[in-house]
C-alpha positions as CSV (number, residue, x, y, z in Angstrom):
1,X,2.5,5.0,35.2
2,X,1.0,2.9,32.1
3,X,3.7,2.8,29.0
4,X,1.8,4.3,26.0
5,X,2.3,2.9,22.6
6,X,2.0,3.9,19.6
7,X,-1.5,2.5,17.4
8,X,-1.3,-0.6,16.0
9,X,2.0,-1.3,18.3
10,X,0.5,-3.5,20.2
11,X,2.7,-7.0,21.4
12,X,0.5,-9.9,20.5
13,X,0.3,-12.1,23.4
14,X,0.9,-15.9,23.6
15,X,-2.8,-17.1,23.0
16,X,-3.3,-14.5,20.0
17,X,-0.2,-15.7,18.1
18,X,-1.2,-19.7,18.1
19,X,-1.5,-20.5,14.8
20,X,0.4,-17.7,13.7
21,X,2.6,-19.1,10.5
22,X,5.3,-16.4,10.0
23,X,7.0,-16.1,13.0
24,X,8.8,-13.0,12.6
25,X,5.2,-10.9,13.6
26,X,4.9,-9.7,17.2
27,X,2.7,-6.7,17.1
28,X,-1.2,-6.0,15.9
29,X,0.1,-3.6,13.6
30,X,2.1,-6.0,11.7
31,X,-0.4,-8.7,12.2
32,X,-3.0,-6.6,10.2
33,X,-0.4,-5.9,7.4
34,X,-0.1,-9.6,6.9
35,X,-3.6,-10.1,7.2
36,X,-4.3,-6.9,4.9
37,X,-2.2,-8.5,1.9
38,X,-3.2,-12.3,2.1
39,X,-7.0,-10.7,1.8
40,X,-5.8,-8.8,-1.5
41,X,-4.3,-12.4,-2.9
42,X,-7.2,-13.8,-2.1
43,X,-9.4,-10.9,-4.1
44,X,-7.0,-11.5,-6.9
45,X,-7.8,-15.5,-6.8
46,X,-11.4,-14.6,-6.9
47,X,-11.2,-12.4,-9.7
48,X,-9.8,-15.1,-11.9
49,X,-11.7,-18.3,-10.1
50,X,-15.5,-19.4,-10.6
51,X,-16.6,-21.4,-8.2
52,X,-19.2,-23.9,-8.8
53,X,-21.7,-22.6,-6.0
54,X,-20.8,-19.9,-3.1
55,X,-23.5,-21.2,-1.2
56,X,-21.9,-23.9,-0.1
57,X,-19.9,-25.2,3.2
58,X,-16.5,-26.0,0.6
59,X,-16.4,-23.0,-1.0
60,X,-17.1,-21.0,2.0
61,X,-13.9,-23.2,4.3
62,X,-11.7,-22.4,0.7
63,X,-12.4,-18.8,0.5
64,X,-11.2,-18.4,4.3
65,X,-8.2,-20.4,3.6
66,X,-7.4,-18.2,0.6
67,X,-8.1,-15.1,3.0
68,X,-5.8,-16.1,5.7
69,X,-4.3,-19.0,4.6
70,X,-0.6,-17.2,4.4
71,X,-1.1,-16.0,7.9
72,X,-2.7,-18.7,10.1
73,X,-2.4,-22.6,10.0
74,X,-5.8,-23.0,11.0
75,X,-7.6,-20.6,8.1
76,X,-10.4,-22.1,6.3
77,X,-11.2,-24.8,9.2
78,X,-13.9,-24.3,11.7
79,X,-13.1,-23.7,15.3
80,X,-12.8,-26.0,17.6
81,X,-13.6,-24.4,20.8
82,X,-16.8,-22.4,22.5
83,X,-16.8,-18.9,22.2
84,X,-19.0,-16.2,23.4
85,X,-20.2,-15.5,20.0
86,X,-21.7,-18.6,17.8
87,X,-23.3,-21.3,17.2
88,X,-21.8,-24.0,19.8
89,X,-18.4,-25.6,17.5
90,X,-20.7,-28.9,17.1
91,X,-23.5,-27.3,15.7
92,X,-21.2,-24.6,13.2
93,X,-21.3,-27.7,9.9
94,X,-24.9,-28.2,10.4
95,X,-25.9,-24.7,11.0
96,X,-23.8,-23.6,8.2
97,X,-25.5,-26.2,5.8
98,X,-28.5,-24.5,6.9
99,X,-27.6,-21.1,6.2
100,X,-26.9,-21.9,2.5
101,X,-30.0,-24.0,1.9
102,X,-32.3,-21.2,3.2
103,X,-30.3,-18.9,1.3
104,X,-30.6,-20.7,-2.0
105,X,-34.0,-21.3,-1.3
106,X,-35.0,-17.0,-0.2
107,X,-33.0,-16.8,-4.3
108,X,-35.3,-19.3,-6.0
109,X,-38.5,-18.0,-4.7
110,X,-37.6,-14.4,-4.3
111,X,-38.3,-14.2,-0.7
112,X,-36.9,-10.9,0.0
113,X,-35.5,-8.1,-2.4
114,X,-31.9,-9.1,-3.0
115,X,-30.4,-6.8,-0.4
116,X,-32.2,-8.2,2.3
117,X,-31.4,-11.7,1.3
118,X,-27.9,-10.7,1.4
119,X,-28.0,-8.9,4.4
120,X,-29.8,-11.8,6.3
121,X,-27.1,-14.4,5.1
122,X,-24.3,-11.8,6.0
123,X,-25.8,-11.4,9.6
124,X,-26.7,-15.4,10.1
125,X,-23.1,-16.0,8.9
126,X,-21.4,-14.2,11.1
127,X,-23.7,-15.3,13.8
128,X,-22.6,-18.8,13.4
129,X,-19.2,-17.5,13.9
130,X,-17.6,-20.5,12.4
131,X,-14.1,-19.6,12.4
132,X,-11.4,-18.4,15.1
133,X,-10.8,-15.2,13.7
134,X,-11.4,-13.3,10.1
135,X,-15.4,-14.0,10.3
136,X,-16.6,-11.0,9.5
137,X,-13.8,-9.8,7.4
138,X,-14.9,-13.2,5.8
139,X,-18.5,-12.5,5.7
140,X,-18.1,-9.8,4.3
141,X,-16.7,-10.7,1.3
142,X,-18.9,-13.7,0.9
143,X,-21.9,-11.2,0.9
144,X,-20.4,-9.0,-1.5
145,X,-20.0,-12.2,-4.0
146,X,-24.0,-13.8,-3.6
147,X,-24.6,-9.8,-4.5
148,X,-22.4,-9.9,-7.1
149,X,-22.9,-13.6,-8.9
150,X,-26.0,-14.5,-7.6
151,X,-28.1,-11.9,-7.1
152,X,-26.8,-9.6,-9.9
153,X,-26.1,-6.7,-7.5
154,X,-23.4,-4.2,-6.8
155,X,-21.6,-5.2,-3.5
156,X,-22.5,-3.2,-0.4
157,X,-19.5,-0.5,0.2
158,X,-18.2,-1.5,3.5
159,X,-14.8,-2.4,2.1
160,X,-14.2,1.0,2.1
161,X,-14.4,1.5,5.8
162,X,-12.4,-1.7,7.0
163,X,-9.9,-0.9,4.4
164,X,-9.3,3.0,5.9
165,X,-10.2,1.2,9.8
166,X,-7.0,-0.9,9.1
167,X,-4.5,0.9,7.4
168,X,-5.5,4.0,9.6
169,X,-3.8,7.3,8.1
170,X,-1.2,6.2,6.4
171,X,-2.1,6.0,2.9
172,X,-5.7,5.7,3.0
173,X,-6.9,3.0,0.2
174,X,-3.2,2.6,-0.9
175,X,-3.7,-1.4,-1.2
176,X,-7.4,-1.8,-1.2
177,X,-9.1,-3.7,-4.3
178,X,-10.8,-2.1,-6.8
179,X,-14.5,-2.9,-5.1
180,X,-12.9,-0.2,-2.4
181,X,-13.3,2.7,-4.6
């Protein structure tokens, strides 16, 4: 008979934890929480911090660090193995470079209404995949700032739902940043 656990109680196994800075975590649940509050640190960075351009490779490594950088000693550097999803890891800097030029460029000339632009970055981003883990947590939140300082826009609301997805029913948006509303 399978042992049944309780959501989010899930033991992290070996290969999941590498990486792993606090070494007191050993389920999802508790993984998430960590996760959860680095990303609100990282909001509250953001809401003080003006980068010179988003659309670029540095920024983009920096706001992963500051996403996860608490949590996992390889946040905010690009991963350095093949994965089933992305760009091959050889190909992430250069494809990545890419991304932002053509995304600068679809701003300049108007290309597409500003949703769509976003939307298209968002998608090519996380297809690149360029991280371990966090991309489309990361993404995410990249999109929601090109809407917001680039292309004057309100961000899109999926906050909301990752936010409820991750705290499940406990406390519903107990936690989540102000965008969540």
């Amino acid at each position: 008979m399978s042992e049944m656990r309780a959501a989010g109680a899930t033991p992290l196994d070996p290969d999941e934890a590498e990486g792993l800075i606090p070494t007191h975590v050993t389920t999802r649940e508790e993984l998430n929480r960590l996760e959860q509050e680095n990303i609100v640190k990282a909001l509250q960075w953001l809401s003080t911090s003006r980068p010179r351009s988003i659309l670029d490779e540095a920024f983009i490594r920096k706001l992963h660090r500051q996403m996860f950088g608490g949590v996992w000693k390889w946040a905010g550097k690009f991963r350095t193995s093949d994965k089933n999803i992305g760009v091959p890891k050889a190909h992430i800097g250069v494809e990545l470079h890419k991304l932002c030029e053509d995304t600068k460029t679809q701003i300049e000339h108007k290309s597409y209404p500003p949703d769509e632009i976003a939307w298209r970055f968002h998608h090519r981003l996380v297809s690149i995949h360029p991280f371990p883990n966090g991309n489309g947590r990361h993404a995410r939140l990249v999109t929601d700032l090109l809407l917001e300082r680039l292309l004057h826009r309100s961000p899109f609301t999926w906050w909301r739902h990752e936010w409820r997805a991750r705290r499940g029913s406990q406390d519903g948006l107990s936690g989540c940043p102000a965008r969540c509303g």
